[in-house]
C-alpha positions as CSV (number, residue, x, y, z in Angstrom):
1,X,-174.5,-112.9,-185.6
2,X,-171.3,-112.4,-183.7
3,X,-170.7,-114.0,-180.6
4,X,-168.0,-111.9,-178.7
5,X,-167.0,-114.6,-176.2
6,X,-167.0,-118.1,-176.4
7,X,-164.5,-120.2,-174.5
8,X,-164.3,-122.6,-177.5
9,X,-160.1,-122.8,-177.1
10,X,-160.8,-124.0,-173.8
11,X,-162.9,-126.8,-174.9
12,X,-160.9,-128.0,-177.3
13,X,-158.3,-128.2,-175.4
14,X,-160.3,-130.3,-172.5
15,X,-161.2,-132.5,-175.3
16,X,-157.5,-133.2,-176.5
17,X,-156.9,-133.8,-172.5
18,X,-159.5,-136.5,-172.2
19,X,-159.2,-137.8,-175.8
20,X,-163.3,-137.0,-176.1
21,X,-164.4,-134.6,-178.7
22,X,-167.8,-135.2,-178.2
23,X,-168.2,-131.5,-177.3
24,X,-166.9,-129.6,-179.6
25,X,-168.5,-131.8,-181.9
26,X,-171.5,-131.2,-180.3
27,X,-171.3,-127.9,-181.2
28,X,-170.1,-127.4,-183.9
29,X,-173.3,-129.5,-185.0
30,X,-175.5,-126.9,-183.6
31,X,-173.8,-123.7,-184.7
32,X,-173.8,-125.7,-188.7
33,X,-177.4,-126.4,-188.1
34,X,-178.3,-123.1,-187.4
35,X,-180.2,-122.0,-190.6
36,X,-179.0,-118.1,-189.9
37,X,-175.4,-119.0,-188.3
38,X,-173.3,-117.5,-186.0
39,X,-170.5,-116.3,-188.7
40,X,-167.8,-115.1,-185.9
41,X,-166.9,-116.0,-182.6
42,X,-164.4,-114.8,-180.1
43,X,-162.6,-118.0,-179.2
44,X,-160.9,-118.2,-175.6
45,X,-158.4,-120.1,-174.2
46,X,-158.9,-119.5,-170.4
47,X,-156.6,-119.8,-167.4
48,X,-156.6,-118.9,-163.6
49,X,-155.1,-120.2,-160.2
50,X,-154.2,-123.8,-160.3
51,X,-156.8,-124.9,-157.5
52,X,-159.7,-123.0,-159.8
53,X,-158.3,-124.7,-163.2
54,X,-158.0,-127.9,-161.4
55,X,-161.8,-127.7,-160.1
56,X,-163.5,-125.8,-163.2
57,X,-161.3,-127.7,-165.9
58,X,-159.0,-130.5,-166.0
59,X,-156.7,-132.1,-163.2
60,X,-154.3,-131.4,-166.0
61,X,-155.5,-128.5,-167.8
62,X,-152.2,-126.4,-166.9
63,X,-148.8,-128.1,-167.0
64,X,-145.9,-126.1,-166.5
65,X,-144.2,-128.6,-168.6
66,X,-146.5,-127.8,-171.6
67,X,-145.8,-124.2,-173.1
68,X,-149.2,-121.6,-173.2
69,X,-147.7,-121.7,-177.2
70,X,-148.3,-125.2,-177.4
71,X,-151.5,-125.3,-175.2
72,X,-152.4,-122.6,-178.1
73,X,-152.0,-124.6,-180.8
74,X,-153.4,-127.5,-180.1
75,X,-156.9,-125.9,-179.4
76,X,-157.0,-123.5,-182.8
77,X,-155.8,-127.1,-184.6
78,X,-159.2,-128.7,-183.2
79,X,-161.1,-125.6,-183.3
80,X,-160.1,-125.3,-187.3
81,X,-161.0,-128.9,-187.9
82,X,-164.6,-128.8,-186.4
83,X,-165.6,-125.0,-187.4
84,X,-163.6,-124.3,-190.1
85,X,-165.7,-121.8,-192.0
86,X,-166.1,-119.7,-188.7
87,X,-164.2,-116.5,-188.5
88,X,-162.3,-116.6,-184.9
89,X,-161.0,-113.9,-183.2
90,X,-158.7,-116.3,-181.0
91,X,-158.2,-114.8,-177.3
92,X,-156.2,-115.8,-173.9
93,X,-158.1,-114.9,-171.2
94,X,-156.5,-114.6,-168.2
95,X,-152.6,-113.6,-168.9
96,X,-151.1,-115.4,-165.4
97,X,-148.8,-117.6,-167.1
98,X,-147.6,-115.5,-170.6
99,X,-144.7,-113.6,-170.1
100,X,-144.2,-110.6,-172.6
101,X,-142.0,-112.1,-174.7
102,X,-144.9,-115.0,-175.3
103,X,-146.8,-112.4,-177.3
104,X,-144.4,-112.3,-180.4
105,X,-144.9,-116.1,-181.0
106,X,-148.5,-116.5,-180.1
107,X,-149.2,-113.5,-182.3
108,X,-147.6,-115.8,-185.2
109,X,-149.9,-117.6,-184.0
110,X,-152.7,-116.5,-185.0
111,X,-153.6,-114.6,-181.4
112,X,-155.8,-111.5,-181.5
113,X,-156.9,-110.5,-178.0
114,X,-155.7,-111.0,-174.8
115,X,-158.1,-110.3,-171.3
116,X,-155.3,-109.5,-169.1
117,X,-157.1,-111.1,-165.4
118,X,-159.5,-113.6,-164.8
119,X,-161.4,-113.0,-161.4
120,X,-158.3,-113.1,-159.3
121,X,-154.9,-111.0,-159.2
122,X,-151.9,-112.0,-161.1
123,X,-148.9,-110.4,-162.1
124,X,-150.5,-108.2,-164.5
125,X,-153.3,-106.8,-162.8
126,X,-156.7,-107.7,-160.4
127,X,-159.9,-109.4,-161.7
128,X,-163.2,-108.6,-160.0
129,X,-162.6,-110.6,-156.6
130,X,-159.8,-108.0,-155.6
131,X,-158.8,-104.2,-155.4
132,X,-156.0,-104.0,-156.8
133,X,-154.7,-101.8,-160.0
134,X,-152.8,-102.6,-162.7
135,X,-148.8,-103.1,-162.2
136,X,-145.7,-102.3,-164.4
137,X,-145.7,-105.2,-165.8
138,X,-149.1,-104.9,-166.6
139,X,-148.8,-101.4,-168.4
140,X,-145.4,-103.5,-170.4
141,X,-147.6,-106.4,-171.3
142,X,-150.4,-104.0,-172.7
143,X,-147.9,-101.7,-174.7
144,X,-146.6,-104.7,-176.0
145,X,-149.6,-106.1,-177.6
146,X,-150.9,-102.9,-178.7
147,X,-147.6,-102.3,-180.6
148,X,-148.8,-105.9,-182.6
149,X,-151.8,-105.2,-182.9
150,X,-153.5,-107.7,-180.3
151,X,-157.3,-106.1,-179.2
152,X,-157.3,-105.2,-175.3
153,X,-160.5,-106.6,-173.9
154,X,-161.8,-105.1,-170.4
155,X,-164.1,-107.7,-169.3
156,X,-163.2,-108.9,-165.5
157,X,-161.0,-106.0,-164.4
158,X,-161.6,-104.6,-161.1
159,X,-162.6,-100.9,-161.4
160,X,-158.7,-99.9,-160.2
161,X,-157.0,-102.0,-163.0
162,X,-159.8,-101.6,-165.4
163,X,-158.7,-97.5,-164.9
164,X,-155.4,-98.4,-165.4
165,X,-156.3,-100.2,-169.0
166,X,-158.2,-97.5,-169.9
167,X,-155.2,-94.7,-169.0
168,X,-152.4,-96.8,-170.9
169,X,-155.1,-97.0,-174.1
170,X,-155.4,-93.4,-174.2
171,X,-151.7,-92.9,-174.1
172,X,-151.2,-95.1,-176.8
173,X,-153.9,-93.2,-179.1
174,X,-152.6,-89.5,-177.8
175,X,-149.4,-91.2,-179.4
176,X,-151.2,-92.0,-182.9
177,X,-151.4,-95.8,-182.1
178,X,-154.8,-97.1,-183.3
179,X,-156.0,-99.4,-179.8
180,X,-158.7,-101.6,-181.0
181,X,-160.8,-102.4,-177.0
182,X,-164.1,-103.6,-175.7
183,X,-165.4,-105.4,-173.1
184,X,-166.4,-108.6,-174.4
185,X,-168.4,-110.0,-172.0
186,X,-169.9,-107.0,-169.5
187,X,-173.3,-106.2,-168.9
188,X,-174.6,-103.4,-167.0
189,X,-174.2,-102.7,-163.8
190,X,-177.1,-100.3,-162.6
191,X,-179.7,-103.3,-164.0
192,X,-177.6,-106.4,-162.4
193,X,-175.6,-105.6,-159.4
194,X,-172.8,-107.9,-160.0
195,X,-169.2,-107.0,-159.7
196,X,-168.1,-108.0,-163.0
197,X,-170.7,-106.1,-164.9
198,X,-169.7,-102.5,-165.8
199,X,-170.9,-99.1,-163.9
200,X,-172.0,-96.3,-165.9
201,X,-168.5,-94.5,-164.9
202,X,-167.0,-97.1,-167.0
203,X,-169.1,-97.6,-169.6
204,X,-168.4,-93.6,-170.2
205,X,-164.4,-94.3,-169.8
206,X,-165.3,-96.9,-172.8
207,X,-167.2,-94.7,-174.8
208,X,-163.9,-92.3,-173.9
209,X,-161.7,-94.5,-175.9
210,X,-164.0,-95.3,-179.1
211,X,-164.1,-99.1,-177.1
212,X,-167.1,-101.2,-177.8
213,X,-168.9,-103.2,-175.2
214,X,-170.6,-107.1,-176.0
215,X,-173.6,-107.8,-174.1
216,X,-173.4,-111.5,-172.5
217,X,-176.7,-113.8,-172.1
218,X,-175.9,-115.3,-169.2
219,X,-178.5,-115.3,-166.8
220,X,-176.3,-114.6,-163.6
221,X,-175.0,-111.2,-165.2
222,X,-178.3,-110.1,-166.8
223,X,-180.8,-110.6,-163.7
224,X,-180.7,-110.6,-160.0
225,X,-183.7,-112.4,-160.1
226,X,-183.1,-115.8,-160.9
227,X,-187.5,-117.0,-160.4
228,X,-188.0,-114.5,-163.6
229,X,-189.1,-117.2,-166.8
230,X,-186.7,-117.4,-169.8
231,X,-189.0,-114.5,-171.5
232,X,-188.3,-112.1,-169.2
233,X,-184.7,-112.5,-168.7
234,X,-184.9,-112.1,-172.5
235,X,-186.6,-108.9,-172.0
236,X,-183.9,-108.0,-168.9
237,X,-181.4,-108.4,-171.4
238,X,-182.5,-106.4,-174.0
239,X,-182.8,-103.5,-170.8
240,X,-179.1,-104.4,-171.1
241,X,-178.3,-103.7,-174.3
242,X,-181.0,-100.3,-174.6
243,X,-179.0,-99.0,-171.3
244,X,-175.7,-100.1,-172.8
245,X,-176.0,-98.3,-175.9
246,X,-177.6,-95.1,-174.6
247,X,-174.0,-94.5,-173.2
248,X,-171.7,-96.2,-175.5
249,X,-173.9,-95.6,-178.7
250,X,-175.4,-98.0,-180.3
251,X,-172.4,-98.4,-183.2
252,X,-170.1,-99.7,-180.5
253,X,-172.6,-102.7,-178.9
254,X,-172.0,-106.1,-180.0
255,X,-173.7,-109.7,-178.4
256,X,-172.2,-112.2,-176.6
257,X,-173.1,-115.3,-174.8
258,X,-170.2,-116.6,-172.4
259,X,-172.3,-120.0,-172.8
260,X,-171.2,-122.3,-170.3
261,X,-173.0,-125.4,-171.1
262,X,-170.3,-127.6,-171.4
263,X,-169.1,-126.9,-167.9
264,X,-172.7,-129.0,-167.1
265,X,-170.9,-131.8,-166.3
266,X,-168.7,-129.9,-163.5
267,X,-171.9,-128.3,-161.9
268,X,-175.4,-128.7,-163.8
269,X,-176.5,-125.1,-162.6
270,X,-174.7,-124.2,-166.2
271,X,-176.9,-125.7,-168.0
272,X,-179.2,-122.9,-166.6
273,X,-177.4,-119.9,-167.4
274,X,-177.8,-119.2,-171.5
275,X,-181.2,-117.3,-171.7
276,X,-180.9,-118.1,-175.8
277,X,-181.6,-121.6,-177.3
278,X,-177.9,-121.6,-179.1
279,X,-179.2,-123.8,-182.0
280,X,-181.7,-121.2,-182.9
281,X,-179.9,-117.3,-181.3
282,X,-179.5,-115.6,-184.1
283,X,-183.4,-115.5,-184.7
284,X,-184.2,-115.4,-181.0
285,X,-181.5,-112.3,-180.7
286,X,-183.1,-110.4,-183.9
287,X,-186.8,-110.9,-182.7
288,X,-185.7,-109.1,-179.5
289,X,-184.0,-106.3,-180.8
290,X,-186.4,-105.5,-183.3
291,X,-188.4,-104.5,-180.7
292,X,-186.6,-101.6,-179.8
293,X,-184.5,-101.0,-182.3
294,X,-184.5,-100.5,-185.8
295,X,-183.6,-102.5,-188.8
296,X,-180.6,-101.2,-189.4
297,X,-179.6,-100.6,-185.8
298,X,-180.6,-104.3,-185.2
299,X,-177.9,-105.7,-187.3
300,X,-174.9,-103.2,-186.7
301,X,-175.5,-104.7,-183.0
302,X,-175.7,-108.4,-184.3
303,X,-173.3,-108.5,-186.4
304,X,-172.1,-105.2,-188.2
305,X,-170.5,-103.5,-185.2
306,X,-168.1,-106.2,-184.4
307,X,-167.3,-106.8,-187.8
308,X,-166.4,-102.9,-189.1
309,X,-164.6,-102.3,-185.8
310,X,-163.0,-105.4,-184.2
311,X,-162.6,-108.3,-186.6
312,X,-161.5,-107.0,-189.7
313,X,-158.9,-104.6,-188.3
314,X,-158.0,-107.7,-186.1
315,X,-158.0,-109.7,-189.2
316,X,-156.4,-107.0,-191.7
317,X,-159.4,-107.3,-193.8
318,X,-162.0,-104.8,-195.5
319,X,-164.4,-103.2,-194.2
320,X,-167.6,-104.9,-194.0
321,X,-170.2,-103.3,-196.8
């Protein structure tokens, strides 16, 4: 299986802060243990406003006196050590603090993605908790990491700079430059009525731009109905994915979790949002789809899908068989 979004940098990186790995060791346990294994994983390295980093995070999580480069770094280092036969697809989420030129030396890097807002506006563009679209500097910073290479991912945009994401993509393809997109983390809209999940509209603007959409497990984006048992947020979930890929098509769905566990210790309601046992998902994620979909199907949306379209390009590899 691939998981599509992960905030794994962002752990690490909490770790280094407080000198306590026992998280990311943690699980890195449970992915290894995993007979099946999640073989990929979107890694992200999150930020937002201060006040929100300082409340969700670390007192010190952002220091303008330590570089987003170095910040960088230091979580993929960690990240390497404890999973190092993962393939990562390493991602900043939330661009407030990069400045254009940043993406030259965090591409060196080893960065591959970028989510250009978080919930809130920045100088980019406006997450989910505002109206507004995307700026110049917005459409600069996007033309500048499609020029490297660097995937765009959709997932928190507000429907005004979400557009605006959308329109500078299909400039850059009308031009001949290959875009590689998706929303990461965005569930449906018409099935959970939450802002940052996606309305058909913009699933079809996707499906416009040959981008690819990851389904995310977590329960406050899949149902409205929190009294529903585990099973049948399961089952709301594969509604997701059936809905999902009757617009998109099913070659361009991939999973996700967004698991937030390790915030548990910030607010304890996390430990209540992953529908899937992680130690066990990739059988708990097959069983479901197989009851929908095929064999075949099953597997481009597990693992195939992600893999032919997103990681190896992202990766310069071969095609998956």
């Amino acid at each position: 299986m691939v998981d599509t979004h992960y905030d794994l940098l962002s752990i690490c990186y909490v770790c280094y802060l407080k000198n306590d790995y026992t998280k990311i060791d943690a699980i890195a346990k449970e992915i290894h243990n995993n007979k099946d294994s999640v073989k990929a994983i979107f890694a992200n390295l999150y930020f937002m406003s201060i006040d929100e980093m300082k409340e969700e995070l670390d007192d010190n999580y952002y220091n303008e006196n330590v570089s987003i480069i170095e910040m960088f770094k230091i979580s993929k280092k960690i990240l390497n050590y404890y999973l190092p036969d993962i393939d990562f697809i390493y991602s900043i989420e939330g661009c407030d603090f990069l400045s254009i030129d940043d993406l030259d030396e965090l591409y060196k890097e080893g960065l591959k993605s970028i989510i250009l807002v978080w919930n809130n506006e920045n100088k980019y563009g406006s997450g989910n908790r505002t109206d507004k679209g995307l700026t110049k500097e917005g459409i600069k910073f996007l033309n500048k990491a499609i020029s490297l290479g660097i995937g765009i991912d959709l997932s928190h945009a507000n429907k005004n700079t979400f557009s605006g994401i959308i329109e500078v993509i299909k400039e850059n393809q009308k031009q001949g430059n290959e875009v590689i997109c998706y929303a990461s983390h965005s569930n449906a809209r018409r099935l959970c009525d939450r802002n940052r999940n996606l309305t058909d509209t913009q699933l079809k603007q996707i499906k416009e731009v040959n981008g690819l959409v990851g389904v995310f497990s977590n329960r406050n984006f899949v149902v409205d109905n929190h009294n529903l048992t585990k099973e049948e947020q399961k089952e709301e979930y594969l509604r997701h994915i059936i809905h999902i890929s009757e617009i998109v098509g099913v070659d361009n769905v991939m999973t996700s979790t967004d698991d937030m566990r390790f915030s548990g210790d910030i607010d304890p309601e996390y430990f209540e949002l992953s529908i899937f046992d992680y130690s066990n998902i990739v059988k708990e994620v097959k069983d479901l789809l197989l009851k929908h979909f095929s064999i075949e199907d099953t597997n481009k949306i597990m693992y195939q899908n992600a893999y032919n379209k997103v990681i190896y390009k992202l990766l310069e590899k071969n095609k998956i068989k």
